[in-house]
C-alpha positions in Angstrom: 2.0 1.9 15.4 3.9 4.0 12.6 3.3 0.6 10.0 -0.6 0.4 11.1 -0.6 3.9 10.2 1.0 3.9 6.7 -1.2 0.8 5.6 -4.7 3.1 6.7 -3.3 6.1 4.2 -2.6 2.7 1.6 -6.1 1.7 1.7 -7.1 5.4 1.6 -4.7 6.1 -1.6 -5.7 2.6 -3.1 -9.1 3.0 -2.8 -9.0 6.8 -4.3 -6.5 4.8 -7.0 -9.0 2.0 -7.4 -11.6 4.6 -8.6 -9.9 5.7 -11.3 -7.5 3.3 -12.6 -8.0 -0.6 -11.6 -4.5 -1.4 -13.0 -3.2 1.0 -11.3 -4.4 0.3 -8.0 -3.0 -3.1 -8.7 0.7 -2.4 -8.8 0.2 0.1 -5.9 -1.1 -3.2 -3.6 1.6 -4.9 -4.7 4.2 -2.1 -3.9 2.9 -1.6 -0.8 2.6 -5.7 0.3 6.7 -5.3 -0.9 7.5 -2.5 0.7 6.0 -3.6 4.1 8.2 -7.1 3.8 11.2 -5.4 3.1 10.6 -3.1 5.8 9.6 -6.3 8.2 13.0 -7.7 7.4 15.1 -4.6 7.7 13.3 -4.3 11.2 
């Protein structure tokens, strides 16, 4: 439930990112698809 809920503000944050800087929003997907493995393994 916690993990749906941090990957809804993601796509809020990326989106809002997106908007303004493409690149940017780019690194922040992949941050968050690597921070959501890591925290798959760790669990």
């Amino acid at each position: 439930m916690a993990q749906a809920a941090l990957v809804a503000t993601a796509s809020v944050m990326m989106r809002r990112t997106a908007s303004v800087n493409p690149r940017r929003a780019a690194s922040v997907i992949l941050g968050s698809v690597t921070d959501a493995n890591e925290g798959y393994t760790a669990a």
